[in-house]
C-alpha positions, 0 to 999 in steps of 0.5 A, a space after each residue: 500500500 502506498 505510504 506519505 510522509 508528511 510534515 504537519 504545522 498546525 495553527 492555533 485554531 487547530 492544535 486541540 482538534 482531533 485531525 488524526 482521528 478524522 484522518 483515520 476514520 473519515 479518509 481511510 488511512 492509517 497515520 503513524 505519528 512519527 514526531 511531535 511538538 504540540 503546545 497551546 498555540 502551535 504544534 507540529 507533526 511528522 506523520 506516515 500515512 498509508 492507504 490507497 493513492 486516492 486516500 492519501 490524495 482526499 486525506 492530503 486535501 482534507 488537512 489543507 483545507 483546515 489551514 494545516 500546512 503541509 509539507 513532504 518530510 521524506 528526509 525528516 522521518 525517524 526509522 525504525 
């Protein structure tokens, strides 16, 4: 299945939302949170998401549309 890696800046009005769990259950992806730093006036993430390319494609639209930027984080993912 095909997976992103994405680096996730959230907003103010954003940071207490449940935006991973409407990821997983809305937009059918599987999020494994890789890294985060999540205060009361911002937050960031950097998050593997898998699904089918048409999922990762709405998931993608979905958090842009909540005015979280987002950015490809391939050379920014912990392994393991």
């Amino acid at each position: 299945m095909p997976t992103r890696h994405l680096r996730l800046t959230f907003p103010q009005t954003q940071v207490t939302e449940p935006v991973i769990y409407h990821l997983a259950t809305d937009h059918n992806v599987v999020p494994n949170i890789r890294r985060a730093n999540i205060e009361n006036h911002f937050g960031w993430m950097v998050v593997e998401l898998t699904g089918s390319a048409e999922a990762l494609t709405e998931a993608q639209q979905y958090l842009e549309g909540l005015g979280i930027d987002v950015a490809n984080a391939e050379g920014d993912v912990v392994a393991g």
